[in-house]
N, CA, C, O and CB atoms as a CASP TS submission, in Angstrom:
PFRMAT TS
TARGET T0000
AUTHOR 0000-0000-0000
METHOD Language model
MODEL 1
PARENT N/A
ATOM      1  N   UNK     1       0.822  -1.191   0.000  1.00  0.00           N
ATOM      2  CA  UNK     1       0.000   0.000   0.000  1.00  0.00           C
ATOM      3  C   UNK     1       0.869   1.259   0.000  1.00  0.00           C
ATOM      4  O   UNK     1       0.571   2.379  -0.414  1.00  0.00           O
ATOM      5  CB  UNK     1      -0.937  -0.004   1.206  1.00  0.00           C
ATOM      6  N   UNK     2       2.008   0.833   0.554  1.00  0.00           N
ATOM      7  CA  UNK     2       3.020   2.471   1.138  1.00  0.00           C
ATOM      8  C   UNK     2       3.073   2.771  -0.429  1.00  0.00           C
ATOM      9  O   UNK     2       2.527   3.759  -0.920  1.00  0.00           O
ATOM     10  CB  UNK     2       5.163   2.296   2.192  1.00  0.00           C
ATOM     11  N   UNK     3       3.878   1.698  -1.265  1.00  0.00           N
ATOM     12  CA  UNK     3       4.399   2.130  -2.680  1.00  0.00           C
ATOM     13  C   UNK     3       3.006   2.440  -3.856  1.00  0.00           C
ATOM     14  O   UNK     3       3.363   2.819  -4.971  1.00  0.00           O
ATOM     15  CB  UNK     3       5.489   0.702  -3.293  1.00  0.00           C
ATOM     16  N   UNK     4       1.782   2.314  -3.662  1.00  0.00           N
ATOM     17  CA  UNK     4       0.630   2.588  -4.307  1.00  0.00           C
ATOM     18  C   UNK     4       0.564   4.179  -3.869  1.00  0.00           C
ATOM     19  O   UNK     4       0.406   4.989  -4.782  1.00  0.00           O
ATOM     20  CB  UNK     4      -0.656   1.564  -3.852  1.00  0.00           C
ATOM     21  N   UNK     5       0.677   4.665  -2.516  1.00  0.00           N
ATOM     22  CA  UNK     5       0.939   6.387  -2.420  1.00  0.00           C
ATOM     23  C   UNK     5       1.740   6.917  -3.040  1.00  0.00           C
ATOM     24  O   UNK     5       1.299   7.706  -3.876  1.00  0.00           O
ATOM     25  CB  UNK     5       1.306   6.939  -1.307  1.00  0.00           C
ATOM     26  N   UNK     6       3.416   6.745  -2.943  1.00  0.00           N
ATOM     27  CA  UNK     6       4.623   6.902  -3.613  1.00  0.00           C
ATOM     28  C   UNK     6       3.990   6.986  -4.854  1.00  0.00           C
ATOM     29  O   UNK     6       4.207   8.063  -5.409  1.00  0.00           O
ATOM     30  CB  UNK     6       5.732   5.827  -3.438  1.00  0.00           C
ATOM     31  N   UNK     7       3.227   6.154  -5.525  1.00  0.00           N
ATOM     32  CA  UNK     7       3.352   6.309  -6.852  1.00  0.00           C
ATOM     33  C   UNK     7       2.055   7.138  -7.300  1.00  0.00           C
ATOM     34  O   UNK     7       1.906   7.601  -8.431  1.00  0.00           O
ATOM     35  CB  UNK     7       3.524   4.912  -7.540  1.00  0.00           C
ATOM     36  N   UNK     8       0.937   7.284  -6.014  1.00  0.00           N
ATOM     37  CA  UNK     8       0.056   8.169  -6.591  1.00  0.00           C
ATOM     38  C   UNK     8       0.456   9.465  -6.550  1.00  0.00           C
ATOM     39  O   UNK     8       0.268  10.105  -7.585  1.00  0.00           O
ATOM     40  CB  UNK     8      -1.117   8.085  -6.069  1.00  0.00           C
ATOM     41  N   UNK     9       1.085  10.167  -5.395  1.00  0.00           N
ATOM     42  CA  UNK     9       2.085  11.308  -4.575  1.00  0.00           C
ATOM     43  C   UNK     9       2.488  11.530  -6.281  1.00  0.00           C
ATOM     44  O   UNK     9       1.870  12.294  -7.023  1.00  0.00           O
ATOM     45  CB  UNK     9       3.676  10.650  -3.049  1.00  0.00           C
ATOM     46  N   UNK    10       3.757  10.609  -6.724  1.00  0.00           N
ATOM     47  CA  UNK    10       4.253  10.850  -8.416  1.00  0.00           C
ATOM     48  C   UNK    10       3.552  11.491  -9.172  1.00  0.00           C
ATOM     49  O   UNK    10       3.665  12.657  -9.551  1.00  0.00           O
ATOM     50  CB  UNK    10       4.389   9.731  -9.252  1.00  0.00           C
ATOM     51  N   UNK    11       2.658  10.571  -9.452  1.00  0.00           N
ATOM     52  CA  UNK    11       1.519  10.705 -10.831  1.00  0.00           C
ATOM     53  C   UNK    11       0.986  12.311 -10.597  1.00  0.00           C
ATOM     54  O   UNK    11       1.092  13.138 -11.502  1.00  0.00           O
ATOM     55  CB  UNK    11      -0.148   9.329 -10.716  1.00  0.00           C
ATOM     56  N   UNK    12       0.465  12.608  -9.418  1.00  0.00           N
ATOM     57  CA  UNK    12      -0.153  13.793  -9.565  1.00  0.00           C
ATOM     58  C   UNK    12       0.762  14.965  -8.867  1.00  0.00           C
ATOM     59  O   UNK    12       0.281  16.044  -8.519  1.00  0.00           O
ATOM     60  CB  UNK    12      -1.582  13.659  -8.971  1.00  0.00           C
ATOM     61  N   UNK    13       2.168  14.608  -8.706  1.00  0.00           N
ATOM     62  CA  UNK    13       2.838  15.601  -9.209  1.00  0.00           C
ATOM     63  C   UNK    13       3.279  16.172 -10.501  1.00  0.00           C
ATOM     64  O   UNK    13       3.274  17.360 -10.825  1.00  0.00           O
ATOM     65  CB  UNK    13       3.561  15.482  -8.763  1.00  0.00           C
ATOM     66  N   UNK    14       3.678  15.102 -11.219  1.00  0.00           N
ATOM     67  CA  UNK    14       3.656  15.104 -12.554  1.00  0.00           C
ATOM     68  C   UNK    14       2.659  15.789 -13.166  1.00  0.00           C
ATOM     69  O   UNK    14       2.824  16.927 -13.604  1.00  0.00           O
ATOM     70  CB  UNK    14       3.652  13.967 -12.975  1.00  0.00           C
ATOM     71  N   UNK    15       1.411  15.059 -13.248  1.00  0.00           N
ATOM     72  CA  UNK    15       0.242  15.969 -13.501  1.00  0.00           C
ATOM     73  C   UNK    15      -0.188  17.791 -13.320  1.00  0.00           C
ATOM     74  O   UNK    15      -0.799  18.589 -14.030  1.00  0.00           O
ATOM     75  CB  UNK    15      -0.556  15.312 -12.728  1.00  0.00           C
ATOM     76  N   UNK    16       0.504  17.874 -11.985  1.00  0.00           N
ATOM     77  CA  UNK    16       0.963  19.175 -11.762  1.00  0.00           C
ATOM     78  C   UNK    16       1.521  20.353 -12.643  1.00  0.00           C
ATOM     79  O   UNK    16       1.058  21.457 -12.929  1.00  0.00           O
ATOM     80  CB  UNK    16       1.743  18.968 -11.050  1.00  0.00           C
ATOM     81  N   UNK    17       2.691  19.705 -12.968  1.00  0.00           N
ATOM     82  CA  UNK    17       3.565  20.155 -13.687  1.00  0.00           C
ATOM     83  C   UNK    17       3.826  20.244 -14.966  1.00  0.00           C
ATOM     84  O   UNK    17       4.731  20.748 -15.631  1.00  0.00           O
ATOM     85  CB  UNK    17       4.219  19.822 -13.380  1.00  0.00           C
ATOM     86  N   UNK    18       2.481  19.425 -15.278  1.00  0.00           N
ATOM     87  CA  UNK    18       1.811  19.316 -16.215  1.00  0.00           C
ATOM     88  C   UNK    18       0.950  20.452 -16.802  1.00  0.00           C
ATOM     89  O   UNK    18       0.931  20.824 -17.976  1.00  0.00           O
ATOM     90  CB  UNK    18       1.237  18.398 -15.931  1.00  0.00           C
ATOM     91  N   UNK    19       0.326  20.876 -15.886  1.00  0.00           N
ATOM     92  CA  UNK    19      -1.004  21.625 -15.983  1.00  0.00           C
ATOM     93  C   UNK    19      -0.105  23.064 -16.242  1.00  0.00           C
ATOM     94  O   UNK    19      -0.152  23.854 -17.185  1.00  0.00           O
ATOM     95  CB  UNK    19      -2.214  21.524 -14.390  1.00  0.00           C
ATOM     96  N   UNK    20       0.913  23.063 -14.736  1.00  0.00           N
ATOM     97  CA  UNK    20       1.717  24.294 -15.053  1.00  0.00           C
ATOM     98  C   UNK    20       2.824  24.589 -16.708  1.00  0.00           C
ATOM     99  O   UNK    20       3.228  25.722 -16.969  1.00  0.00           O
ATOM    100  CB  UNK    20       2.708  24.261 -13.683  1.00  0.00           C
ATOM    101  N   UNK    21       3.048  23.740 -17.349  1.00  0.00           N
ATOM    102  CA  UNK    21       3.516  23.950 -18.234  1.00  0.00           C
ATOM    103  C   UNK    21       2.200  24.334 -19.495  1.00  0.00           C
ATOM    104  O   UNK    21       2.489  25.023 -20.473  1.00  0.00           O
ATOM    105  CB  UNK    21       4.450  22.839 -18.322  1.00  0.00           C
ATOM    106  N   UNK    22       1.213  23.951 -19.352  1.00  0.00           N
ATOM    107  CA  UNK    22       0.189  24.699 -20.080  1.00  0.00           C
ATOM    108  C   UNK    22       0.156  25.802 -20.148  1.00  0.00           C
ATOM    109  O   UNK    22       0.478  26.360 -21.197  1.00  0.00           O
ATOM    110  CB  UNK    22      -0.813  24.555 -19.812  1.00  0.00           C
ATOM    111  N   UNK    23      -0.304  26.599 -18.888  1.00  0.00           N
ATOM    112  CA  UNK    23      -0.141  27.693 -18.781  1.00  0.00           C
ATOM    113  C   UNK    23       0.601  28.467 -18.860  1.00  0.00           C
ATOM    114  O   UNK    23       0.397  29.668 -19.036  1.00  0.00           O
ATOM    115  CB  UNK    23      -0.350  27.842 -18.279  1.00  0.00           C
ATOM    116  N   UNK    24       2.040  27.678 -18.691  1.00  0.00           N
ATOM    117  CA  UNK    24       3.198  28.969 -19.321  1.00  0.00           C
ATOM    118  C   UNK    24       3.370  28.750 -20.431  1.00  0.00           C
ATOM    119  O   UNK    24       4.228  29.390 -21.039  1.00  0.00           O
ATOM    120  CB  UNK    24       4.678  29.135 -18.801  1.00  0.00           C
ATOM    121  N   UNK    25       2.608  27.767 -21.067  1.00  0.00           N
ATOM    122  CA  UNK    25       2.549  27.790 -22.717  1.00  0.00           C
ATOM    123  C   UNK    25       1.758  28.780 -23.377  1.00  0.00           C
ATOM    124  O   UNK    25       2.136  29.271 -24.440  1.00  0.00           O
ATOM    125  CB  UNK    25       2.001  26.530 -23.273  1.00  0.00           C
ATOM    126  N   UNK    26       0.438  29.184 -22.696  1.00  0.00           N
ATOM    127  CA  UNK    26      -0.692  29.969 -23.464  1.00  0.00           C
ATOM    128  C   UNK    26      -0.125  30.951 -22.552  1.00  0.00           C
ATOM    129  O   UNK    26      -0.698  31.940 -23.007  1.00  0.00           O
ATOM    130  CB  UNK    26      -2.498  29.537 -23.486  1.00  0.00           C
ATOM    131  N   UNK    27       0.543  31.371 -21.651  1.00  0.00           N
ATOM    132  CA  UNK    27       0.808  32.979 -21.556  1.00  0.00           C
ATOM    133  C   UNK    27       2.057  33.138 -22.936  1.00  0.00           C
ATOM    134  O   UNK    27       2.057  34.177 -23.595  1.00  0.00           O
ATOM    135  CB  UNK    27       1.585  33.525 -19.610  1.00  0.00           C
ATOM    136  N   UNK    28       2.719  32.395 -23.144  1.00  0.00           N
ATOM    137  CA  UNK    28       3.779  32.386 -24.117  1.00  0.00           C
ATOM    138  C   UNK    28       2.743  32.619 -25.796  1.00  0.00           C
ATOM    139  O   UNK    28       2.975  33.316 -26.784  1.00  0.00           O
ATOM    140  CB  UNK    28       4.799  30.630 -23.900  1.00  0.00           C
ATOM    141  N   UNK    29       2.200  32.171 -25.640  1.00  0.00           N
ATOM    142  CA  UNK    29       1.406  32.212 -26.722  1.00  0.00           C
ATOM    143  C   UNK    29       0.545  33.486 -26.953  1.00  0.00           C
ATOM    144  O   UNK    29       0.243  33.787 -28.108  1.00  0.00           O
ATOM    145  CB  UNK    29       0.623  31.112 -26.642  1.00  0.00           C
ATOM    146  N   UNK    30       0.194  34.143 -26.047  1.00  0.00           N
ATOM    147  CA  UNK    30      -0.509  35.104 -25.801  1.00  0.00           C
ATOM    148  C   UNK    30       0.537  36.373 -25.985  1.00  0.00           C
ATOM    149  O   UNK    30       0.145  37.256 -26.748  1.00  0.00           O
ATOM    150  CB  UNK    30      -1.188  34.890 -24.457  1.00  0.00           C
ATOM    151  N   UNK    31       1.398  36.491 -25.569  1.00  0.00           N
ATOM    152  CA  UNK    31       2.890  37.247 -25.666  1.00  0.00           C
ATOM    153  C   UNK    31       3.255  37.500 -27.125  1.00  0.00           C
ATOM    154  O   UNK    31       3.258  38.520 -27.813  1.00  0.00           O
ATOM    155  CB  UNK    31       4.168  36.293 -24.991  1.00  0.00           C
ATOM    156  N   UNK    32       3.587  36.116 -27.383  1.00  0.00           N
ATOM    157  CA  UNK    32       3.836  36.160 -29.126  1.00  0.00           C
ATOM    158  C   UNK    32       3.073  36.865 -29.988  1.00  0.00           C
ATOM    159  O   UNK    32       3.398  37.380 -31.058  1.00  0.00           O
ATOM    160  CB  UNK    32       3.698  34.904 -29.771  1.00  0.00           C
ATOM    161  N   UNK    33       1.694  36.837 -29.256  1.00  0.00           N
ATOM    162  CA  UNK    33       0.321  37.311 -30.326  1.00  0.00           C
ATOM    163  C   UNK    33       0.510  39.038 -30.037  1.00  0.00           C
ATOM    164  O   UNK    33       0.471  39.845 -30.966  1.00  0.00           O
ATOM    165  CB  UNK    33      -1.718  36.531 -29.657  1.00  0.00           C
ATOM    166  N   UNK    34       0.699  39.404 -28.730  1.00  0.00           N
ATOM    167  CA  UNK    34       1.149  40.703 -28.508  1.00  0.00           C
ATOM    168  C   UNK    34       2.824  41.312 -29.411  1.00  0.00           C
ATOM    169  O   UNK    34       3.157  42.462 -29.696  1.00  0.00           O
ATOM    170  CB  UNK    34       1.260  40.658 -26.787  1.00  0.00           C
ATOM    171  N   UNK    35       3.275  40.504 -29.554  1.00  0.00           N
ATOM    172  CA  UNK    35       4.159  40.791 -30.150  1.00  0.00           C
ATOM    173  C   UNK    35       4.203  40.975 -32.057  1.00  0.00           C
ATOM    174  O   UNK    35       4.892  41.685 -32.790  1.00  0.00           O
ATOM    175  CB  UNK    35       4.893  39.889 -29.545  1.00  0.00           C
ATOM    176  N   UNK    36       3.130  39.973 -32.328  1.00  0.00           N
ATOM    177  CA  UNK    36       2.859  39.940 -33.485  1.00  0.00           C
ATOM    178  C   UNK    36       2.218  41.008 -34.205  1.00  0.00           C
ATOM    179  O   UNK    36       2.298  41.351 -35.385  1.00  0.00           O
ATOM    180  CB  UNK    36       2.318  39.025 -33.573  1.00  0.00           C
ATOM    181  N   UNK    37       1.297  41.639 -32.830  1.00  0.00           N
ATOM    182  CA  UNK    37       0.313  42.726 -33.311  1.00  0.00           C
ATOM    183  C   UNK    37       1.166  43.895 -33.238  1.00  0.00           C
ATOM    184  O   UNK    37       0.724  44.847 -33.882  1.00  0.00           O
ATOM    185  CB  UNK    37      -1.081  42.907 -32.413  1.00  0.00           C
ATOM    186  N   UNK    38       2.215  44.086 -32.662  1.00  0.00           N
ATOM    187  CA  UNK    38       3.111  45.310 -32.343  1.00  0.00           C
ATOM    188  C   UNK    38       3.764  45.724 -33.615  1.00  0.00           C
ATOM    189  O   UNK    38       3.670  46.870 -34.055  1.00  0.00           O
ATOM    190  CB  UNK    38       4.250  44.996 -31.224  1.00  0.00           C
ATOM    191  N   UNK    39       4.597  44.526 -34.343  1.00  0.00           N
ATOM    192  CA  UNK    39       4.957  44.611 -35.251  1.00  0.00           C
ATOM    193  C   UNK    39       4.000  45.311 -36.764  1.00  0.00           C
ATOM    194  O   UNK    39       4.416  45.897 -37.763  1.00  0.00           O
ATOM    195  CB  UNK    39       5.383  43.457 -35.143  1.00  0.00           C
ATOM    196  N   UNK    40       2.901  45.000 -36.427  1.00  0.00           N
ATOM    197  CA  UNK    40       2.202  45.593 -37.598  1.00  0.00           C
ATOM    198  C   UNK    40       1.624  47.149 -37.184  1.00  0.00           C
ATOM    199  O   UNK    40       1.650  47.972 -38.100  1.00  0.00           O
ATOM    200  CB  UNK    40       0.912  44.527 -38.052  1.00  0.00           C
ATOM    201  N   UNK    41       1.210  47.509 -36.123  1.00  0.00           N
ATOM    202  CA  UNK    41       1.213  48.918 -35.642  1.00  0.00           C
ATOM    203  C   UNK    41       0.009  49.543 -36.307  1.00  0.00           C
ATOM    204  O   UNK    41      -0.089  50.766 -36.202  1.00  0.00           O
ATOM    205  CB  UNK    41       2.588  49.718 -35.999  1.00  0.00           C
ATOM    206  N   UNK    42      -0.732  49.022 -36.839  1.00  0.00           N
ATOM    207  CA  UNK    42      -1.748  49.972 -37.323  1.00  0.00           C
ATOM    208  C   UNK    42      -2.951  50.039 -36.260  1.00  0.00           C
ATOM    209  O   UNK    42      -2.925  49.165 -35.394  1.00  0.00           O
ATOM    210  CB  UNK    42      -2.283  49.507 -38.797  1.00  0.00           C
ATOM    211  N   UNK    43      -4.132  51.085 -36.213  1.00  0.00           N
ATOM    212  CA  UNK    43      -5.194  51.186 -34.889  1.00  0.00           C
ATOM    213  C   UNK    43      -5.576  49.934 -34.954  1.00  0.00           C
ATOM    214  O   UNK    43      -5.817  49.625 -33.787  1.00  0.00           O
ATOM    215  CB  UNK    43      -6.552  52.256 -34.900  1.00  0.00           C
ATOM    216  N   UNK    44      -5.829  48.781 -35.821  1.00  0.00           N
ATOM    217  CA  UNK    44      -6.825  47.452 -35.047  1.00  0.00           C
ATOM    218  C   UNK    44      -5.757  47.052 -34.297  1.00  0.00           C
ATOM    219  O   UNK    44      -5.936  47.182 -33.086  1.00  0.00           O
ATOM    220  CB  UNK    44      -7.568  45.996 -36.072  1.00  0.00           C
ATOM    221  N   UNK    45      -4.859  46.674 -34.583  1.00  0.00           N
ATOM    222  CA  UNK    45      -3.430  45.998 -34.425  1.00  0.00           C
ATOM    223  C   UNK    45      -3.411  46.145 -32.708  1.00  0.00           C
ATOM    224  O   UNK    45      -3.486  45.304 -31.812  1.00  0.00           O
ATOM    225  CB  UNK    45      -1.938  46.963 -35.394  1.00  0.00           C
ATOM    226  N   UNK    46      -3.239  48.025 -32.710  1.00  0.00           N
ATOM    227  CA  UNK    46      -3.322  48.851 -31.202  1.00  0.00           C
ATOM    228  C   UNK    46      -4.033  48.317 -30.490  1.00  0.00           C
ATOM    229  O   UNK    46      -3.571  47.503 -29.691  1.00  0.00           O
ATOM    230  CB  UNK    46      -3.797  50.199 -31.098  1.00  0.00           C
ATOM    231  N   UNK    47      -5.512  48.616 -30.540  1.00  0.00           N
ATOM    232  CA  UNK    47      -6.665  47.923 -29.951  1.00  0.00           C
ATOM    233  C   UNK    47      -6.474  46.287 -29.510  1.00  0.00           C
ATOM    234  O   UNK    47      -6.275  45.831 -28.384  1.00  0.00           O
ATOM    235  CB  UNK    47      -7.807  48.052 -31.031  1.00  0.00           C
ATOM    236  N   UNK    48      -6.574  45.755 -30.475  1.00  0.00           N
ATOM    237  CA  UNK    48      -6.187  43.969 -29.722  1.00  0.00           C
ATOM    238  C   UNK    48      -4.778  43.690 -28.928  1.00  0.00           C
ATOM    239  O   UNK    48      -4.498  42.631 -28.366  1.00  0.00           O
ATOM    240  CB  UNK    48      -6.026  42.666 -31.126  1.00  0.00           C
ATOM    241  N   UNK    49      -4.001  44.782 -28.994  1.00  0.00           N
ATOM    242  CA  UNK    49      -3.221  44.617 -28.175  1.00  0.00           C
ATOM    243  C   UNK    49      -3.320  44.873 -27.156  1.00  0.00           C
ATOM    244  O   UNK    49      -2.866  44.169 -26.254  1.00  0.00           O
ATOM    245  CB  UNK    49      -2.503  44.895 -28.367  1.00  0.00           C
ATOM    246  N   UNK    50      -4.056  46.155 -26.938  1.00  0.00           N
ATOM    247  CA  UNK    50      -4.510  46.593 -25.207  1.00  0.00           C
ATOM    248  C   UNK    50      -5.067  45.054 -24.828  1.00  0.00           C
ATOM    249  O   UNK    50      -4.706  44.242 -23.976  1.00  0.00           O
ATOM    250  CB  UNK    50      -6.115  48.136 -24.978  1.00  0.00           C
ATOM    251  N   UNK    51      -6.445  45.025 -26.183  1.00  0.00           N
ATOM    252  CA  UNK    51      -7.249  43.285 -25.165  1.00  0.00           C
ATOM    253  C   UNK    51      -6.985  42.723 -24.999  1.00  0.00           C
ATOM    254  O   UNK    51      -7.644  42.019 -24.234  1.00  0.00           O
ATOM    255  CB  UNK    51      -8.014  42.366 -25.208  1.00  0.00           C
ATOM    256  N   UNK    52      -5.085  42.020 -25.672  1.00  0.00           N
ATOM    257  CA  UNK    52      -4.192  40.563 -25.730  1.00  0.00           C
ATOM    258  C   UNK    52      -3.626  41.741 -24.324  1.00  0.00           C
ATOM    259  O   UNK    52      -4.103  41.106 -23.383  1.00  0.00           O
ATOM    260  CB  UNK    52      -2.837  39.849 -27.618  1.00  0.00           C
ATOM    261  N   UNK    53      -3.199  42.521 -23.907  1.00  0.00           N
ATOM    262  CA  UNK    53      -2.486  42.890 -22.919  1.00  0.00           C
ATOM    263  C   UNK    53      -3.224  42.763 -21.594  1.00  0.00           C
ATOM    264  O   UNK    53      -2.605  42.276 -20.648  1.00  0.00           O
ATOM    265  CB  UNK    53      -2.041  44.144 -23.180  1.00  0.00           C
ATOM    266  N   UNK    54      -4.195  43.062 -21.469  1.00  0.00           N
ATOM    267  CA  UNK    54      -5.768  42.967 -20.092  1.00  0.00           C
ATOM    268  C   UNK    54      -5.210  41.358 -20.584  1.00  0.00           C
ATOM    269  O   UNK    54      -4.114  41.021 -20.136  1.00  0.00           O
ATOM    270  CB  UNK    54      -8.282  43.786 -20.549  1.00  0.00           C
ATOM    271  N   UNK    55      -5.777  40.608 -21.278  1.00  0.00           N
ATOM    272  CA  UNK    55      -5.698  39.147 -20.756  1.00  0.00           C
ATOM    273  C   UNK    55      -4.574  38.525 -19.908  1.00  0.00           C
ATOM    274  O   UNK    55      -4.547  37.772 -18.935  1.00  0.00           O
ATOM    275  CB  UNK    55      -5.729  38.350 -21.846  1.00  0.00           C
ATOM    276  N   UNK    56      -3.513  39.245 -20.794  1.00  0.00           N
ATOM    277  CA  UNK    56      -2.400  38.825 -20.287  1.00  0.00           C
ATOM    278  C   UNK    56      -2.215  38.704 -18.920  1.00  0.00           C
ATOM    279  O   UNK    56      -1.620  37.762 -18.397  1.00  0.00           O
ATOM    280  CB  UNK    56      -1.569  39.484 -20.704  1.00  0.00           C
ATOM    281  N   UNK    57      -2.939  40.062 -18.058  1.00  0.00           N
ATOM    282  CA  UNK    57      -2.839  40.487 -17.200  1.00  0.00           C
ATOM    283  C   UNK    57      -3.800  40.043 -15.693  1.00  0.00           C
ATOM    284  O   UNK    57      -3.675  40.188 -14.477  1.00  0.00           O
ATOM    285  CB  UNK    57      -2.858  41.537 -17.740  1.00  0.00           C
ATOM    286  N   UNK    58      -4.814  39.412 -16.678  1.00  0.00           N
ATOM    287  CA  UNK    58      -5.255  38.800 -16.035  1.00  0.00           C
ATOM    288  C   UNK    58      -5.270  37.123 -15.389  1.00  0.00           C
ATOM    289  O   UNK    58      -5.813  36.504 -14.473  1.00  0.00           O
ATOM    290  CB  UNK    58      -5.896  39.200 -16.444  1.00  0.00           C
ATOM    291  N   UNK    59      -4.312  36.872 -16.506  1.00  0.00           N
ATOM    292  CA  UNK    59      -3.817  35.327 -16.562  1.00  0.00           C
ATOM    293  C   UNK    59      -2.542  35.534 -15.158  1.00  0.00           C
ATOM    294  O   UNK    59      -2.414  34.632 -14.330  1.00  0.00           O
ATOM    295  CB  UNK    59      -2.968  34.786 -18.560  1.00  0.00           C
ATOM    296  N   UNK    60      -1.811  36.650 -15.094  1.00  0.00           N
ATOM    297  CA  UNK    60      -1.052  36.435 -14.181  1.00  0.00           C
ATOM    298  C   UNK    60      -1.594  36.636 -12.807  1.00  0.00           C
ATOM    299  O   UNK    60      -1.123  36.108 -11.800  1.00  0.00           O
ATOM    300  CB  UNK    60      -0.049  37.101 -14.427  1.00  0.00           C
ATOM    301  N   UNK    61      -2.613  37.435 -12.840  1.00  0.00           N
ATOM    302  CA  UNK    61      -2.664  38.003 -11.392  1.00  0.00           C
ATOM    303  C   UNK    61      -3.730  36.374 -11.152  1.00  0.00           C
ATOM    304  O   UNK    61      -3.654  35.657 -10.154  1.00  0.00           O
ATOM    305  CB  UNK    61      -3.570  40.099 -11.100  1.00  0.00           C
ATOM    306  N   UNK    62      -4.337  36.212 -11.949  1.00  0.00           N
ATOM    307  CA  UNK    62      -5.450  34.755 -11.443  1.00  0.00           C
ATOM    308  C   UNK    62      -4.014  33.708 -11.119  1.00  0.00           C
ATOM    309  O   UNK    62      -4.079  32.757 -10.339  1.00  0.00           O
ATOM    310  CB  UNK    62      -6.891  33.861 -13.228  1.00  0.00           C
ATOM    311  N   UNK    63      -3.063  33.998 -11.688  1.00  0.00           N
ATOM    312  CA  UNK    63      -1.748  32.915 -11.578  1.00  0.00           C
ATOM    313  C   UNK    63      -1.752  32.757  -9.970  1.00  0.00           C
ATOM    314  O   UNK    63      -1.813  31.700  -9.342  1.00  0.00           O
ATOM    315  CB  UNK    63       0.007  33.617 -12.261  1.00  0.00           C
ATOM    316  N   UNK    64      -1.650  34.424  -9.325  1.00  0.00           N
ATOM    317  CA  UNK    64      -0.798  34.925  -8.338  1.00  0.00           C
ATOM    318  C   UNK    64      -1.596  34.486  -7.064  1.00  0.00           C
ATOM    319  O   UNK    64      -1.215  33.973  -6.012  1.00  0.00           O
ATOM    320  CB  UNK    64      -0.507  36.538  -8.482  1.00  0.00           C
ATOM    321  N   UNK    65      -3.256  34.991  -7.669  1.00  0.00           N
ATOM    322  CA  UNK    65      -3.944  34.682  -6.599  1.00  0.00           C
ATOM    323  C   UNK    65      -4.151  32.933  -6.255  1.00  0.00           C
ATOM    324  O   UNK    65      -4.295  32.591  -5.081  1.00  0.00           O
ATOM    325  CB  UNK    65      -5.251  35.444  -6.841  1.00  0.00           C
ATOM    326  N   UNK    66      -4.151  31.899  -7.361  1.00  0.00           N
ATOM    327  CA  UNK    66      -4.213  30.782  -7.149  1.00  0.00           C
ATOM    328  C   UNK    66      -3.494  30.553  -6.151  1.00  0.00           C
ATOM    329  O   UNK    66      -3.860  30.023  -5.102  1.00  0.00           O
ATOM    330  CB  UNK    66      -4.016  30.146  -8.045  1.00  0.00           C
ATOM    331  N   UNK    67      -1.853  31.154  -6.572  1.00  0.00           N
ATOM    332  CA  UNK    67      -0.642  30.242  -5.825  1.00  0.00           C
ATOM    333  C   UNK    67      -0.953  30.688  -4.178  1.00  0.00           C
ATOM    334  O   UNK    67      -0.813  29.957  -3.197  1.00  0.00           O
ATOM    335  CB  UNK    67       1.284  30.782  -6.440  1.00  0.00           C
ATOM    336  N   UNK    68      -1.326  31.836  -4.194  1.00  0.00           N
ATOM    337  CA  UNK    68      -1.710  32.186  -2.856  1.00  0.00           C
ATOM    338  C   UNK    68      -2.792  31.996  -1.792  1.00  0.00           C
ATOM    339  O   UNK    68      -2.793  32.448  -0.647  1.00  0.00           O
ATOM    340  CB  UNK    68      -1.708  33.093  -2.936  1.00  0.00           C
ATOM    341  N   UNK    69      -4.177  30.853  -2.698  1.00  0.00           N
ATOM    342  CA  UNK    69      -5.264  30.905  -1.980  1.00  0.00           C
ATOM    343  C   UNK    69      -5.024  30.031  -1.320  1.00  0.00           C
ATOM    344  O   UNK    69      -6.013  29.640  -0.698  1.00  0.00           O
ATOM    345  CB  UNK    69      -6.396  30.888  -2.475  1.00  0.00           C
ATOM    346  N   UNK    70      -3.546  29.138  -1.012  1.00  0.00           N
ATOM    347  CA  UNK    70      -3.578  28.155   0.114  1.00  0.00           C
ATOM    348  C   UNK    70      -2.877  28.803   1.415  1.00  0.00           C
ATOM    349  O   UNK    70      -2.621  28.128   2.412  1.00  0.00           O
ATOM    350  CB  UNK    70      -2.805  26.764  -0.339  1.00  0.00           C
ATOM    351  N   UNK    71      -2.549  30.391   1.287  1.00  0.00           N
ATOM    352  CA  UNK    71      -1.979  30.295   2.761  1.00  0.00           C
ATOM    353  C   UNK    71      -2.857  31.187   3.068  1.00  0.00           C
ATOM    354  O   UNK    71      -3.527  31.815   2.249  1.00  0.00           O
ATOM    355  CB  UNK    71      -0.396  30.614   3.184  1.00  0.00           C
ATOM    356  N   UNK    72      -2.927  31.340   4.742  1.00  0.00           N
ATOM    357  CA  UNK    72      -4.346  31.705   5.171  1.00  0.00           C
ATOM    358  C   UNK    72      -3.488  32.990   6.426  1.00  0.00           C
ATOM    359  O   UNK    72      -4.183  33.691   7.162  1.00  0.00           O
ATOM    360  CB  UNK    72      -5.562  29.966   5.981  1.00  0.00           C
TER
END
């Protein structure tokens, strides 16, 4: 039974780190798209960048508050 924990403890660390590499995938992705729109510079371009920038912004602070809703 001890080594059935050990290996569940594993799995859903892994899984973890899992989930977290998503998310620093689609903020990476989201970045690029800000970056993509910069390069072209015209007013739509401007505009979806403010809205790719608010997301952005909101992806981190929901990051910040997650990591933090376990200490009390």
């Amino acid at each position: 039974m001890k080594t059935f924990f050990k290996l569940l403890t594993a799995a859903l660390q892994a899984y973890v780190e899992y989930v977290r590499l998503q998310r620093d995938r689609h903020l990476d992705a989201l970045e690029d798209r800000l970056d993509g729109l910069a390069s072209i510079g015209d007013p739509h371009s401007k505009l979806l960048m403010e809205r790719v920038a608010k997301r952005i912004k909101r992806e981190r602070e929901r990051i910040i508050r997650s990591a933090n809703s376990d200490a009390d």
